[in-house]
Structures are given as C-alpha cells and as structure tokens.
C-alpha positions in Angstrom: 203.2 84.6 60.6 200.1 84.4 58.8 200.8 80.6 57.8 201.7 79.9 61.4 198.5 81.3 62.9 196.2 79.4 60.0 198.0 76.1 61.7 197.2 76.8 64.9 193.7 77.8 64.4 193.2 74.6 62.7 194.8 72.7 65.4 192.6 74.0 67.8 189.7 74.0 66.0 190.2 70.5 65.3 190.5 69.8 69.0 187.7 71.3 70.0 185.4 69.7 67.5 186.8 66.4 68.8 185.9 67.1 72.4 182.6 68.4 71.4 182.1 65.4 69.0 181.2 68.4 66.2 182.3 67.0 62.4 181.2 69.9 60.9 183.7 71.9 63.2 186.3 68.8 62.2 185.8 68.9 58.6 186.0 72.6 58.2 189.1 72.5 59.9 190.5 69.5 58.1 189.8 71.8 54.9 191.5 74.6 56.4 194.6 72.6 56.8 194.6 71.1 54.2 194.2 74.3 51.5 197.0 75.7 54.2 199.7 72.9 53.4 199.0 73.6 49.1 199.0 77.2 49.7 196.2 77.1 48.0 194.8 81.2 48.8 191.7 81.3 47.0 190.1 78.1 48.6 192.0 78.8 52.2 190.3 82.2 52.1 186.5 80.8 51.6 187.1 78.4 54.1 188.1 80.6 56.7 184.9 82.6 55.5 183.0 79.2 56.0 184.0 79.2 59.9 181.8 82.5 60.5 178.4 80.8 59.3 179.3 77.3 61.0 180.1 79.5 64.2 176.3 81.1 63.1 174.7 77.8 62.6 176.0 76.1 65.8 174.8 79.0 68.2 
C-alpha cells in the first residue's frame, strides 16, 4: 500500500512541477521514484524528508 501511494505521490508531484515549470519540485520527485523502483528505504526515506523543506523553501 505504502509502495503504491509513494508512486502516486511522485506522479503527481511530478505533474505539478511540470505545470508550475518547478525542477526542484521535478527532480525531488524524479528521486523519489527512482529510490521507490530499487526499494532503496534509507535514501526513499530522506527524500521524502527533503519534500517538507522544498515545500518550506517554495512558500
């Protein structure tokens, strides 16, 4: 459930920094994804900390 939720996140994530022409927002997701396909926990987990200070940094 978990894995599947981690993919959409991304997904949308990666839409929305596409229509808000963000990269940072693109690449963080692209990361996300990525570390989501190896099953790679310990990088997935401070990527997903990452998103709180890019939401931070973009208010």
């Amino acid at each position: 459930m978990i894995i599947k939720d981690l993919r959409q996140f991304a997904q949308r994530s990666q839409q929305w920094g596409k229509y808000y022409h963000c990269q940072s927002l693109i690449a963080c997701a692209n990361c996300l994804e990525t570390h989501r396909q190896k099953f790679d926990s310990e990088n997935l987990a401070k990527t997903v900390e990452s998103f709180s200070d890019l939401v931070r940094s973009l208010e």
